[in-house]
PDB file of N, CA, C and O in Angstrom:
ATOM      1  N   UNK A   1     221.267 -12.894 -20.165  1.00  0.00           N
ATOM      2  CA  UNK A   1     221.434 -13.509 -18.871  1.00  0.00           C
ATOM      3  C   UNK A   1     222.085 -12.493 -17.934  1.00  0.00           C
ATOM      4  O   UNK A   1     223.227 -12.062 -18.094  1.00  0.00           O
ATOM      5  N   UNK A   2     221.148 -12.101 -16.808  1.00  0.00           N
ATOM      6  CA  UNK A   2     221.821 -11.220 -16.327  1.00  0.00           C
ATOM      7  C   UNK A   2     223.261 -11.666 -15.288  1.00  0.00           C
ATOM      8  O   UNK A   2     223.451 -12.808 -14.872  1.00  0.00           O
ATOM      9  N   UNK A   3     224.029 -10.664 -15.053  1.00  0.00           N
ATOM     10  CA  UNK A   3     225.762 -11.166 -14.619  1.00  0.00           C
ATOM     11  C   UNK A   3     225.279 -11.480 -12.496  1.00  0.00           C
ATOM     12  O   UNK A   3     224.639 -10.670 -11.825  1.00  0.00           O
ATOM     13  N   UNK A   4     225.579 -12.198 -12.218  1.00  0.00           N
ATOM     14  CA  UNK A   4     225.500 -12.464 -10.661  1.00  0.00           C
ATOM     15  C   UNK A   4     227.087 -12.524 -10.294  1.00  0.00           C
ATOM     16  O   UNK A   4     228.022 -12.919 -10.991  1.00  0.00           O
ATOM     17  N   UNK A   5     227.082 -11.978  -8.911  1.00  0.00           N
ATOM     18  CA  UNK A   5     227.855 -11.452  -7.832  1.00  0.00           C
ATOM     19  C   UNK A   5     228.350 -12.685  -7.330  1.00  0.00           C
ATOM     20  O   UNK A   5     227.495 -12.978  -6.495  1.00  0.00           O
ATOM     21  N   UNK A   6     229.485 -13.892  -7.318  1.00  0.00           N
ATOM     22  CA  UNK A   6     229.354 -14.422  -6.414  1.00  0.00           C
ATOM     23  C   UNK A   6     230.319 -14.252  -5.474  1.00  0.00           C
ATOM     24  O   UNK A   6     231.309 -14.967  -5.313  1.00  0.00           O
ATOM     25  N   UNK A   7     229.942 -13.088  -4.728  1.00  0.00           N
ATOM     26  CA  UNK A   7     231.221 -12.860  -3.637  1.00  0.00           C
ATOM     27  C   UNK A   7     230.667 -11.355  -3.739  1.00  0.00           C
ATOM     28  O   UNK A   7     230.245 -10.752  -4.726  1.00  0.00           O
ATOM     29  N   UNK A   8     230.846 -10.806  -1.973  1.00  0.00           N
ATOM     30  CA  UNK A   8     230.558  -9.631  -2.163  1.00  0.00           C
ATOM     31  C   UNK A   8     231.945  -8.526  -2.027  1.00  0.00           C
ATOM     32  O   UNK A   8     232.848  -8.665  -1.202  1.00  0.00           O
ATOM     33  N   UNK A   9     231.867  -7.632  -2.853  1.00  0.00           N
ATOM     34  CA  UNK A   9     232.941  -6.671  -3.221  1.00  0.00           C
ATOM     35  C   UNK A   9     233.291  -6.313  -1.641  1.00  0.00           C
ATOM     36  O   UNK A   9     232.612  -6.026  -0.656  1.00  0.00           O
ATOM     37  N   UNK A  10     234.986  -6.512  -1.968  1.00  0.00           N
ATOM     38  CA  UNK A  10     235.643  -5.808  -0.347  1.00  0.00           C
ATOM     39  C   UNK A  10     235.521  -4.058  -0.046  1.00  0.00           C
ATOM     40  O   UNK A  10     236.215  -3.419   0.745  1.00  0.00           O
ATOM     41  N   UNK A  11     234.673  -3.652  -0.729  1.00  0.00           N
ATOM     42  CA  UNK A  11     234.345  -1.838  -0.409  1.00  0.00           C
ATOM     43  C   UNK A  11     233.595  -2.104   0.015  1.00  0.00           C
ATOM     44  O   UNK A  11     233.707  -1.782   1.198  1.00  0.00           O
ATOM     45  N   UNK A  12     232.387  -2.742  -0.227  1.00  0.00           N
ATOM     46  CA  UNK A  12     230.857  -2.192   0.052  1.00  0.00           C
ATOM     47  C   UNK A  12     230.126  -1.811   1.000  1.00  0.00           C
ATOM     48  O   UNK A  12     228.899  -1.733   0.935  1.00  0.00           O
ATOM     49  N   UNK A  13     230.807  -1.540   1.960  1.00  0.00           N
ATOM     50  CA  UNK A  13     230.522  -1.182   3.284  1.00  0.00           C
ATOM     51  C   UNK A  13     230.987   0.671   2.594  1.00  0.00           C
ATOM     52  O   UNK A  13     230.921   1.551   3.453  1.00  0.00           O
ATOM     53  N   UNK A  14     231.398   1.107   1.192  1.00  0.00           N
ATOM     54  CA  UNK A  14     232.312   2.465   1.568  1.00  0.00           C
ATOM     55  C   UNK A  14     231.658   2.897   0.189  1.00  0.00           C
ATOM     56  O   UNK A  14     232.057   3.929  -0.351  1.00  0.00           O
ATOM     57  N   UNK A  15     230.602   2.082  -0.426  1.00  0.00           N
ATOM     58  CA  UNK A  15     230.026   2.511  -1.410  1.00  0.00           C
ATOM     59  C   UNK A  15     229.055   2.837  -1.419  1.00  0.00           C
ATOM     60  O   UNK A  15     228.293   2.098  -0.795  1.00  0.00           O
ATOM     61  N   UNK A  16     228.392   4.122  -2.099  1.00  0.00           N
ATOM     62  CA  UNK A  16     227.051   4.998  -1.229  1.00  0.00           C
ATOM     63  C   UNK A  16     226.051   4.521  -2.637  1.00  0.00           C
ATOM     64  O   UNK A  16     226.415   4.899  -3.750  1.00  0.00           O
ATOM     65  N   UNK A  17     225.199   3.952  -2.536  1.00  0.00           N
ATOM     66  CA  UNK A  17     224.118   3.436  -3.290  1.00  0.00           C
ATOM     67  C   UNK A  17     223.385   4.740  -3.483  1.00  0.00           C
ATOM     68  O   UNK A  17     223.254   5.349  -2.422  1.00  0.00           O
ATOM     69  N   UNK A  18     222.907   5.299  -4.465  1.00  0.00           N
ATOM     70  CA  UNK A  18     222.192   6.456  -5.085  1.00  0.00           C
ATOM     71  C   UNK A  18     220.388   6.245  -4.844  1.00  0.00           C
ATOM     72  O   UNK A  18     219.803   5.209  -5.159  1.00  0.00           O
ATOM     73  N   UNK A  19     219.940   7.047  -4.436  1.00  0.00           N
ATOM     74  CA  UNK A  19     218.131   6.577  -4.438  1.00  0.00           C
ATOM     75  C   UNK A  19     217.791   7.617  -5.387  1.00  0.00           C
ATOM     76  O   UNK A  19     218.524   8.556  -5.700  1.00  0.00           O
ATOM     77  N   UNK A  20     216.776   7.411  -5.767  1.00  0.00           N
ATOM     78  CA  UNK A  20     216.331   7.776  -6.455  1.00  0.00           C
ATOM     79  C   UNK A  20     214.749   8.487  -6.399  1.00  0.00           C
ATOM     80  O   UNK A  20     213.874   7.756  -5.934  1.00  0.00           O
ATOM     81  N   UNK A  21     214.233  10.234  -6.964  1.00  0.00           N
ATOM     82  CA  UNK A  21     213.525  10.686  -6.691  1.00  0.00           C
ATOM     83  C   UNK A  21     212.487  11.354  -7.740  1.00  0.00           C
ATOM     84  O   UNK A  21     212.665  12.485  -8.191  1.00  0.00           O
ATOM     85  N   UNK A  22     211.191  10.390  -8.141  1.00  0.00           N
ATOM     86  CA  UNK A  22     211.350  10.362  -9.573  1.00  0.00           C
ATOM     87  C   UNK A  22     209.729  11.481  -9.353  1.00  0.00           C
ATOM     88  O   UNK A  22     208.763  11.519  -8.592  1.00  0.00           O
ATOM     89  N   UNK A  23     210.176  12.134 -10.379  1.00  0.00           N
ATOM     90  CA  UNK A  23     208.590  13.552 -10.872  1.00  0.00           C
ATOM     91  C   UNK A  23     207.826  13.350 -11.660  1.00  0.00           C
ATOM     92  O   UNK A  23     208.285  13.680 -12.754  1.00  0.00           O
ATOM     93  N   UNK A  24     206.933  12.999 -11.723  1.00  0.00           N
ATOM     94  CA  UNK A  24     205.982  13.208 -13.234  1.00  0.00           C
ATOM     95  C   UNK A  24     205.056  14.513 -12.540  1.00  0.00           C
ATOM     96  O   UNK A  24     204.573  14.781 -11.440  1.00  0.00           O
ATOM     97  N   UNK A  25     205.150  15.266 -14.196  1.00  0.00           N
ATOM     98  CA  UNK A  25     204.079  16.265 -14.217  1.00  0.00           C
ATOM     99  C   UNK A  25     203.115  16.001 -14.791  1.00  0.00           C
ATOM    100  O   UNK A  25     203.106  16.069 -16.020  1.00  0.00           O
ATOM    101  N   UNK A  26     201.789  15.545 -13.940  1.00  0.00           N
ATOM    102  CA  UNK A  26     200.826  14.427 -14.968  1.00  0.00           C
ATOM    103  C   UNK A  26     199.994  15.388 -15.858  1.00  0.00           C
ATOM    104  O   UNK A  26     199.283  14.988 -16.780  1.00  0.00           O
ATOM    105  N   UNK A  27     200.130  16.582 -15.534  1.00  0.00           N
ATOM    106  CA  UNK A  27     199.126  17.702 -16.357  1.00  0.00           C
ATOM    107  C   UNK A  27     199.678  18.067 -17.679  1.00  0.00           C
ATOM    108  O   UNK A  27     198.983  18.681 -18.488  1.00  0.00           O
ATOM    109  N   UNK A  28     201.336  17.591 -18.031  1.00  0.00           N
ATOM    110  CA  UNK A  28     201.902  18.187 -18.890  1.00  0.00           C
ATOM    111  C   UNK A  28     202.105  16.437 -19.964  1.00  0.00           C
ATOM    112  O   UNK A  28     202.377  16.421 -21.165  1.00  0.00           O
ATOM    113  N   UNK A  29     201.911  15.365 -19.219  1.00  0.00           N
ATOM    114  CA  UNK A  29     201.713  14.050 -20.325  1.00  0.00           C
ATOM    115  C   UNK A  29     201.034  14.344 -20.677  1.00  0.00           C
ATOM    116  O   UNK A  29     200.201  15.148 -20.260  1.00  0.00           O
ATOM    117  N   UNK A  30     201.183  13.341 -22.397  1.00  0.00           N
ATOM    118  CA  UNK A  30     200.077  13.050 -23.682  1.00  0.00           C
ATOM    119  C   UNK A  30     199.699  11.356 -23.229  1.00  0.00           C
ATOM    120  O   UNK A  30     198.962  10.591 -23.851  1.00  0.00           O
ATOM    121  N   UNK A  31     200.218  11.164 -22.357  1.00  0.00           N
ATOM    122  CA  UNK A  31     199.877   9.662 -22.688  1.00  0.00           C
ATOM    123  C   UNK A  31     200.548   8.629 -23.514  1.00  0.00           C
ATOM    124  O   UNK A  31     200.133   7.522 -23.857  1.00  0.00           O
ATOM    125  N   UNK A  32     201.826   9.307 -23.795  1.00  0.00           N
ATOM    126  CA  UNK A  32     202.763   8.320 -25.146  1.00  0.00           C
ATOM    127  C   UNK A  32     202.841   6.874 -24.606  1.00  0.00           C
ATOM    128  O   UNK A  32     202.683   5.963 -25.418  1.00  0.00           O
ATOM    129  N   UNK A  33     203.129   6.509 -22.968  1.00  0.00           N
ATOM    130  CA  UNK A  33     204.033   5.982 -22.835  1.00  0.00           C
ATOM    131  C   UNK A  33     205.264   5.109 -23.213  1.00  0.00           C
ATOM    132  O   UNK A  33     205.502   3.906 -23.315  1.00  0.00           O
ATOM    133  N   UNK A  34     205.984   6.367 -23.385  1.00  0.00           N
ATOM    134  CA  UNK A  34     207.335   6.125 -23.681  1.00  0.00           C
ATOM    135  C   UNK A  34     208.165   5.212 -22.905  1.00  0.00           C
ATOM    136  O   UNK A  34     208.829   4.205 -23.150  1.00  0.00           O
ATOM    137  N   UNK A  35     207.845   6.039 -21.709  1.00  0.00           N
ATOM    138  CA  UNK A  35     208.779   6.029 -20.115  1.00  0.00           C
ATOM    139  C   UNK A  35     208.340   4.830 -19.830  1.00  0.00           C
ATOM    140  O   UNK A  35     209.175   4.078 -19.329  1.00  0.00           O
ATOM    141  N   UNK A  36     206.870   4.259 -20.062  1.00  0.00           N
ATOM    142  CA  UNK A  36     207.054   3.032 -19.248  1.00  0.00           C
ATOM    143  C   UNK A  36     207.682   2.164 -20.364  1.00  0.00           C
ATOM    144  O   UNK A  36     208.612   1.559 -19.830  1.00  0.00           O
ATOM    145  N   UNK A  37     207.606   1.858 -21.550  1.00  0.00           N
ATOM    146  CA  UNK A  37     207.940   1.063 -21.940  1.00  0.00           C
ATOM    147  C   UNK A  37     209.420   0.863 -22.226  1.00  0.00           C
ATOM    148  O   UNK A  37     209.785  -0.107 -22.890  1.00  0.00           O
ATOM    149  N   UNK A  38     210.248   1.717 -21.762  1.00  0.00           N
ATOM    150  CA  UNK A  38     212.067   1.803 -22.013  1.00  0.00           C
ATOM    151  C   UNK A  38     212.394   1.698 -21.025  1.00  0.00           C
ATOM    152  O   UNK A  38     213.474   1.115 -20.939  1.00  0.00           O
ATOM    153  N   UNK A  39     211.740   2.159 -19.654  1.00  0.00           N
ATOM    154  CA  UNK A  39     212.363   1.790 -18.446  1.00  0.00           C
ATOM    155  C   UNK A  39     213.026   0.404 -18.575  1.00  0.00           C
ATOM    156  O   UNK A  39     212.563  -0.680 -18.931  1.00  0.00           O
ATOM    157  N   UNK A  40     214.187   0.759 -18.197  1.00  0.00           N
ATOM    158  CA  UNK A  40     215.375  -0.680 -18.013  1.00  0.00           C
ATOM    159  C   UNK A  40     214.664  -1.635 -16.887  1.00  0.00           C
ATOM    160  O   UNK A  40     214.433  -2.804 -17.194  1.00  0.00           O
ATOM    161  N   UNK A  41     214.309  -1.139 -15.565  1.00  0.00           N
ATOM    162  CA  UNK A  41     213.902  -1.427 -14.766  1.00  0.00           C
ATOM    163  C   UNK A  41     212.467  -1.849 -14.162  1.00  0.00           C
ATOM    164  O   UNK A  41     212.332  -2.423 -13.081  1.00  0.00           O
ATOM    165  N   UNK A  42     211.820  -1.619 -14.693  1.00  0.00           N
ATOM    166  CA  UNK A  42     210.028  -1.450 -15.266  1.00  0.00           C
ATOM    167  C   UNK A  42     209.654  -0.582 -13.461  1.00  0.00           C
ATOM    168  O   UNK A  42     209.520  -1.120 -12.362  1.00  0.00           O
ATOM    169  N   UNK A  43     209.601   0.641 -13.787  1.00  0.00           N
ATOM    170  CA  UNK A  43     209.821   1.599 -12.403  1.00  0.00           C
ATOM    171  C   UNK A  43     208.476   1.925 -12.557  1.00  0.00           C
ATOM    172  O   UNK A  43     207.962   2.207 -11.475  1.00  0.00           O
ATOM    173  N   UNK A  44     207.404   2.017 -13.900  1.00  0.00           N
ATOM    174  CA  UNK A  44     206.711   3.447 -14.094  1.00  0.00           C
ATOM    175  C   UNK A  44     205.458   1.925 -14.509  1.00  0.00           C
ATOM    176  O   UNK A  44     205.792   0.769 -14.770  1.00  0.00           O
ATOM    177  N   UNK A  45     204.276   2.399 -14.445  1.00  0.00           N
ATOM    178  CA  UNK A  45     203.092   1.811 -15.064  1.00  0.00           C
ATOM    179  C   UNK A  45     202.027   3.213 -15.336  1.00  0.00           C
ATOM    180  O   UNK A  45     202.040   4.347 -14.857  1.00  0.00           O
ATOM    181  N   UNK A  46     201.041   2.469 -16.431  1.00  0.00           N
ATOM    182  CA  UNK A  46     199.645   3.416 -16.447  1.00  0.00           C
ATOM    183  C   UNK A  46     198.970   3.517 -15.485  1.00  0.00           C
ATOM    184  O   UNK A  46     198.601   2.495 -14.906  1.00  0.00           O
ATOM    185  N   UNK A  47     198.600   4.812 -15.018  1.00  0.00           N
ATOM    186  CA  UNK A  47     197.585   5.070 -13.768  1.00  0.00           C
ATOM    187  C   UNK A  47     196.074   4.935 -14.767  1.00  0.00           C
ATOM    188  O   UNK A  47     196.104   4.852 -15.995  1.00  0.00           O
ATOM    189  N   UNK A  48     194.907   4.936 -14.005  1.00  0.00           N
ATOM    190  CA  UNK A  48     193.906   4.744 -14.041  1.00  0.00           C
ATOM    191  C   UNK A  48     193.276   6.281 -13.917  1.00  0.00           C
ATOM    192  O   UNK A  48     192.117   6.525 -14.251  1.00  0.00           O
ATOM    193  N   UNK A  49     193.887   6.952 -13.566  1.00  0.00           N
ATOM    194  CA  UNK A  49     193.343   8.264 -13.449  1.00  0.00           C
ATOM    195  C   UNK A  49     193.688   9.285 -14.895  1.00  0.00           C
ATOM    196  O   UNK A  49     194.715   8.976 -15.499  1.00  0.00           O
ATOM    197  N   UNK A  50     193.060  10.196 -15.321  1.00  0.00           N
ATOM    198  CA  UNK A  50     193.098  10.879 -15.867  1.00  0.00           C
ATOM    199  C   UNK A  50     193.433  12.653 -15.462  1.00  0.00           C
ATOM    200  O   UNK A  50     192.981  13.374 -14.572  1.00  0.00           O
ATOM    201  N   UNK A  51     194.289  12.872 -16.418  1.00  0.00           N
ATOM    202  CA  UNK A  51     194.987  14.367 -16.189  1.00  0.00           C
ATOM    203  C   UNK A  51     193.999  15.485 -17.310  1.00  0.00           C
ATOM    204  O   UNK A  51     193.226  15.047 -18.162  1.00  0.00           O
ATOM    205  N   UNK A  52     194.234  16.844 -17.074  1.00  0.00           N
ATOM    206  CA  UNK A  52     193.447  17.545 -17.666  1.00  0.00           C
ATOM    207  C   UNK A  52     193.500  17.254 -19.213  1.00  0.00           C
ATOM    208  O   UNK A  52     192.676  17.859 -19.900  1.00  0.00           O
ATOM    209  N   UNK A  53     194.127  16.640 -19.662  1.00  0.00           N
ATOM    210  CA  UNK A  53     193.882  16.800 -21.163  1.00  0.00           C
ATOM    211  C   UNK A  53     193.105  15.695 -21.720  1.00  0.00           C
ATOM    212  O   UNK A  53     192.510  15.708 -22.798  1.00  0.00           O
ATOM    213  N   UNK A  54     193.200  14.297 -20.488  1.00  0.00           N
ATOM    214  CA  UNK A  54     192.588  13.243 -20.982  1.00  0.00           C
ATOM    215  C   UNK A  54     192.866  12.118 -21.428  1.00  0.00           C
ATOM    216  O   UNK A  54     192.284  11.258 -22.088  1.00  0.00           O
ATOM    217  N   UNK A  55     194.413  12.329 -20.702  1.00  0.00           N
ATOM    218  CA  UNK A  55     195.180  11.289 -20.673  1.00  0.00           C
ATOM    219  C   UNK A  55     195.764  10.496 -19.651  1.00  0.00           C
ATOM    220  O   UNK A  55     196.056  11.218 -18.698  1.00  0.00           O
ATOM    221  N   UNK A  56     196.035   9.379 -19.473  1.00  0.00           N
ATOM    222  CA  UNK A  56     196.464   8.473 -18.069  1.00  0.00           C
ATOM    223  C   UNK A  56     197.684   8.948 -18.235  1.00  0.00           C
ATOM    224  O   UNK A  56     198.000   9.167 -19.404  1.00  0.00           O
ATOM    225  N   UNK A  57     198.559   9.200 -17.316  1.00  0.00           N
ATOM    226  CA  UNK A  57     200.122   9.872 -16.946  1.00  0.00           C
ATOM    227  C   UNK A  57     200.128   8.634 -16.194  1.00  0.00           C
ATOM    228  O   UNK A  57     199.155   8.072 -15.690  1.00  0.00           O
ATOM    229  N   UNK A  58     201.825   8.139 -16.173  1.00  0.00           N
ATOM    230  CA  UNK A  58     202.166   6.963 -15.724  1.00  0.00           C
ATOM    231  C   UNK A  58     202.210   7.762 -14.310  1.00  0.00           C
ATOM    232  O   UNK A  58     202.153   8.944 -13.970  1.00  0.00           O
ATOM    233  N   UNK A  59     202.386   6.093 -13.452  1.00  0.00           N
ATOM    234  CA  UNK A  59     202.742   6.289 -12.161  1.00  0.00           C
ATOM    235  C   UNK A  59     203.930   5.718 -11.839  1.00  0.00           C
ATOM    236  O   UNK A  59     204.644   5.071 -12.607  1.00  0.00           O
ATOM    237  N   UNK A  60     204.183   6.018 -10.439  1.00  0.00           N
ATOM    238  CA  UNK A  60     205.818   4.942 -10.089  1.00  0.00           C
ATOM    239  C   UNK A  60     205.357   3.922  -9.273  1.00  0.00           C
ATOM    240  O   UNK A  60     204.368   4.075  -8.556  1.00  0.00           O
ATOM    241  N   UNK A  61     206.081   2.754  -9.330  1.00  0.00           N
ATOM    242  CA  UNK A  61     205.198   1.468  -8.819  1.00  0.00           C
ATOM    243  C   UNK A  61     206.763   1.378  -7.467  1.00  0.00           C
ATOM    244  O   UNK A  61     206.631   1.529  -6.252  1.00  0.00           O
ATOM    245  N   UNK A  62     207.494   1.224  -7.877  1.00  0.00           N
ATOM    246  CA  UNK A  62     208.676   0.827  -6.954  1.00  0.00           C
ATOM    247  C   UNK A  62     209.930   1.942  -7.325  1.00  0.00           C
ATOM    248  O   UNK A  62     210.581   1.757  -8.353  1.00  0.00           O
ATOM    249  N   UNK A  63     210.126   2.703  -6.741  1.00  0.00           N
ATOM    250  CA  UNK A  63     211.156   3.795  -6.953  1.00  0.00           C
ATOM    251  C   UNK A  63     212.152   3.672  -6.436  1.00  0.00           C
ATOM    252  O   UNK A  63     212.917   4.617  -6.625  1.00  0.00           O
ATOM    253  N   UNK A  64     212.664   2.570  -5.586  1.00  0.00           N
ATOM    254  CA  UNK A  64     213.878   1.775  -5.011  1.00  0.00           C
ATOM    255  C   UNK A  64     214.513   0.967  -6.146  1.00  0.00           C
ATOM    256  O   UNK A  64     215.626   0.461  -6.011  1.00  0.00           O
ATOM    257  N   UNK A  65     213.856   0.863  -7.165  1.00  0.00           N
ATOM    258  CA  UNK A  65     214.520   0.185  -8.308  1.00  0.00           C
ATOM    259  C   UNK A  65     214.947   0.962  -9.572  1.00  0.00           C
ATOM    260  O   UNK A  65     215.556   0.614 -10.584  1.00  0.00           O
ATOM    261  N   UNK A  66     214.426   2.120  -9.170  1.00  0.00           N
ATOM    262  CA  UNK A  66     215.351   3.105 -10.412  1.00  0.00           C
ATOM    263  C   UNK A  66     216.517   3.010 -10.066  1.00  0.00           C
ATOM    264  O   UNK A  66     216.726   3.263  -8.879  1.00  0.00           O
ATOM    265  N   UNK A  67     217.508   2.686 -10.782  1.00  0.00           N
ATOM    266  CA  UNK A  67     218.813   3.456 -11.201  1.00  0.00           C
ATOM    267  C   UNK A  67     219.458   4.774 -11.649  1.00  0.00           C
ATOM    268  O   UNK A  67     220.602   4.795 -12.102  1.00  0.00           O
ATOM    269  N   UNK A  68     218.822   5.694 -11.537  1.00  0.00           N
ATOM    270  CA  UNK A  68     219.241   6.753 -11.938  1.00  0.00           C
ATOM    271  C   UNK A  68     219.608   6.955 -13.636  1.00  0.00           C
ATOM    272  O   UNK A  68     220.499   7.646 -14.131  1.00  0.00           O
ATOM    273  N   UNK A  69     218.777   6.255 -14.191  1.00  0.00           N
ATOM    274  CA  UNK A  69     219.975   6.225 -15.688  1.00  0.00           C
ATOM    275  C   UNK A  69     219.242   7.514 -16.577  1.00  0.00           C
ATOM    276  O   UNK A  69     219.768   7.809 -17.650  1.00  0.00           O
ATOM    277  N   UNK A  70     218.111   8.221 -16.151  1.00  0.00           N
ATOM    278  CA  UNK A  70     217.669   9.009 -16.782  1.00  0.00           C
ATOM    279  C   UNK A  70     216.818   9.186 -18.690  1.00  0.00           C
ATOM    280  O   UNK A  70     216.513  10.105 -19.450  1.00  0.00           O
ATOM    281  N   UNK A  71     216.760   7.660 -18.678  1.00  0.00           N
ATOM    282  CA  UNK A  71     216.402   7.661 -20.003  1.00  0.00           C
ATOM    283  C   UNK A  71     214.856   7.993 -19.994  1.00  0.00           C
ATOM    284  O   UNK A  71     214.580   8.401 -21.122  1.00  0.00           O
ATOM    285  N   UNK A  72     213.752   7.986 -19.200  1.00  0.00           N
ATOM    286  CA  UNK A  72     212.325   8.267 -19.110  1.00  0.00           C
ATOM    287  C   UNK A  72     212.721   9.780 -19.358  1.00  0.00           C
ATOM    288  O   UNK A  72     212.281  10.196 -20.430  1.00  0.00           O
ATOM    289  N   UNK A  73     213.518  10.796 -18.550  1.00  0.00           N
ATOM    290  CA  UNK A  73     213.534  11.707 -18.898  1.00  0.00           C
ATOM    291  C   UNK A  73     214.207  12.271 -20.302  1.00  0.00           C
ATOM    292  O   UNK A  73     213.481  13.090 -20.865  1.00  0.00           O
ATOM    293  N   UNK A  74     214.910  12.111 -20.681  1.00  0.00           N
ATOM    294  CA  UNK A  74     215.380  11.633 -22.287  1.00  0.00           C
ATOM    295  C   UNK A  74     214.641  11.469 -23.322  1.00  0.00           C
ATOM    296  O   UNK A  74     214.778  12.089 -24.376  1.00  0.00           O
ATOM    297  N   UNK A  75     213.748  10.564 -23.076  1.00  0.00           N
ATOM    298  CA  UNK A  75     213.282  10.113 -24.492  1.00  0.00           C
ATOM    299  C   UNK A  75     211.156  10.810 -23.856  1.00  0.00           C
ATOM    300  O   UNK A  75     210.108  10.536 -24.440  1.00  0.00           O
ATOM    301  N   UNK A  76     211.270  11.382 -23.004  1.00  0.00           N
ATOM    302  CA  UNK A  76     209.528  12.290 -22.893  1.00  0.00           C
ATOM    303  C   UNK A  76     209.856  13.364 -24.017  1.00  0.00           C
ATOM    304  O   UNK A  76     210.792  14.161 -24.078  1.00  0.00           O
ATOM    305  N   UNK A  77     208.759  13.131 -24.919  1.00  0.00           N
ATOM    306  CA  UNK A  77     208.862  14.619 -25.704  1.00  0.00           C
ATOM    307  C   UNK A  77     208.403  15.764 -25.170  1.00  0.00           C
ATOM    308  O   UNK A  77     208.893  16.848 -25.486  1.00  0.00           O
ATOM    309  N   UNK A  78     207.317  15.633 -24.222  1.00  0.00           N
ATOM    310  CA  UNK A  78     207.084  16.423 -23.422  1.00  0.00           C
ATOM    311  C   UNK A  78     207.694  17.026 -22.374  1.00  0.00           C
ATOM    312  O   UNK A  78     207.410  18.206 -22.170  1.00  0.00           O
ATOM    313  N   UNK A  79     208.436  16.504 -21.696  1.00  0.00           N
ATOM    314  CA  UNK A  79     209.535  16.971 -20.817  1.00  0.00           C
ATOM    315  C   UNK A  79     208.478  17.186 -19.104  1.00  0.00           C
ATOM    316  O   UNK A  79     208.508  18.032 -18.210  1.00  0.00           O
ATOM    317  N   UNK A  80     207.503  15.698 -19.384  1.00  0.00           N
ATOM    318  CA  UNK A  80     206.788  15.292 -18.194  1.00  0.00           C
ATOM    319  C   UNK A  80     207.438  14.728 -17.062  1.00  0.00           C
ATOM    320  O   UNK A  80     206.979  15.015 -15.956  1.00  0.00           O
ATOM    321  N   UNK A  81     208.062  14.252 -17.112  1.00  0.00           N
ATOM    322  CA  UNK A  81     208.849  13.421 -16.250  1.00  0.00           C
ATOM    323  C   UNK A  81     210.456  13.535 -15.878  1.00  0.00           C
ATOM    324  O   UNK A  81     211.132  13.459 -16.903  1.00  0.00           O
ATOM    325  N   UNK A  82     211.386  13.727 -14.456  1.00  0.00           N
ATOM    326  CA  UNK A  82     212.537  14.047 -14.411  1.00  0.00           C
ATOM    327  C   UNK A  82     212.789  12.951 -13.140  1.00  0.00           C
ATOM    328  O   UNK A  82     211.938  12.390 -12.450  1.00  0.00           O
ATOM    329  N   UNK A  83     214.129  12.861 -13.088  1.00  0.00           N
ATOM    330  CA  UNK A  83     214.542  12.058 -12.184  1.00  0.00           C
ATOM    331  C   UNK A  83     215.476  12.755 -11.524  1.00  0.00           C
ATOM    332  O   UNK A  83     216.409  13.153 -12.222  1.00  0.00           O
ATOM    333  N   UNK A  84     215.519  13.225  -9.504  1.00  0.00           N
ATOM    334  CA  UNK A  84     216.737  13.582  -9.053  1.00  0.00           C
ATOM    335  C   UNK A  84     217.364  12.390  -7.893  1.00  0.00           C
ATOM    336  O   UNK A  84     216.711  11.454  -7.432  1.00  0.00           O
ATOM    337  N   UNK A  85     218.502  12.651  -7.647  1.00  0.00           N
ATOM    338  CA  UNK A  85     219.157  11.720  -6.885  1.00  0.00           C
ATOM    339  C   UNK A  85     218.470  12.666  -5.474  1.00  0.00           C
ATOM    340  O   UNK A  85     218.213  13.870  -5.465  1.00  0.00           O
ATOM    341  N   UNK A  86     218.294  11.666  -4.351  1.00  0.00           N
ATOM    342  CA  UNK A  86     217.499  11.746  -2.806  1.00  0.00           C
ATOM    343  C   UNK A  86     218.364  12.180  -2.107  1.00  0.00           C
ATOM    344  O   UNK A  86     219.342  11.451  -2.276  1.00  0.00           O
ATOM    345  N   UNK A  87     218.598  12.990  -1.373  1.00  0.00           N
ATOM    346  CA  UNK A  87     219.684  14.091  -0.654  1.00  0.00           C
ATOM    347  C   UNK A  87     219.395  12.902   0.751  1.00  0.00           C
ATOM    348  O   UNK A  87     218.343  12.867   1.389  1.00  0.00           O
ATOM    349  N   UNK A  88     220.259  12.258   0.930  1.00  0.00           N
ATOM    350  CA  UNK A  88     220.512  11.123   1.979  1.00  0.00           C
ATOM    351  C   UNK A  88     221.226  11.286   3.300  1.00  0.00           C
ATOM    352  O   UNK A  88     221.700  10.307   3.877  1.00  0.00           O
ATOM    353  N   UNK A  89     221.328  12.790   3.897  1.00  0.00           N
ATOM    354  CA  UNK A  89     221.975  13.303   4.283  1.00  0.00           C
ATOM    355  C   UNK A  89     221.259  12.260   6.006  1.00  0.00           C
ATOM    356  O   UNK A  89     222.142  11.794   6.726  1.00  0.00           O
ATOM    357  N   UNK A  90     219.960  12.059   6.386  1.00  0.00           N
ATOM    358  CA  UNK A  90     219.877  11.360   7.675  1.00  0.00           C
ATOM    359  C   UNK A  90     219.188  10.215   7.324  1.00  0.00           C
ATOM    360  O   UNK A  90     218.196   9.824   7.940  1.00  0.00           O
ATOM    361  N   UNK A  91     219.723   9.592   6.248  1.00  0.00           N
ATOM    362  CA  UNK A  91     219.253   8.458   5.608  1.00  0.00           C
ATOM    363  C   UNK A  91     217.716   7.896   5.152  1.00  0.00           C
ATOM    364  O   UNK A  91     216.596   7.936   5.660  1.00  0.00           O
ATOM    365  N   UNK A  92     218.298   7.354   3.915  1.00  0.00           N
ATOM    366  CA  UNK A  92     216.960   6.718   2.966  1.00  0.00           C
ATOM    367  C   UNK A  92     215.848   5.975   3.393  1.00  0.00           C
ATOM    368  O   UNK A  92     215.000   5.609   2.579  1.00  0.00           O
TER     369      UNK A  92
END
């Protein structure tokens, strides 16, 4: 059951929410999908397209819902996929 907010925190006007800026190198997937299926968040799905080897490389469906937690990049054996935080400097 996930935990709900009821009341909003007296910072949050001073707390900087992280975005998120996610890479796949679709030429360097096998097609495991790993990434989509551990995503905490379900960020990543199968594309329909095919990469040179002949495999569907996931895509990102909603990238406002990553969290930054880095486990797609973690658990790719391939080392297809990376996640950086969005340099927010004139906003997201």
């Amino acid at each position: 059951m996930p935990v709900r907010i009821w009341r909003e925190p007296l910072d949050a006007d001073k707390i900087k929410v992280s975005k998120a800026e996610i890479h796949i190198l679709k030429d360097q997937c096998k097609g495991c999908d790993f990434c989509i299926e551990f995503c905490p968040k379900q960020v990543l799905e199968t594309s329909e397209e095919l990469n040179i080897k002949g495999f569907h490389p996931p895509i990102v469906i909603d990238e406002s819902r990553c969290v930054l937690c880095d486990f797609c990049t973690a658990i790719c054996p391939d080392f297809a996929i990376f996640v950086i935080e969005k340099d927010c400097k004139e906003g997201c």
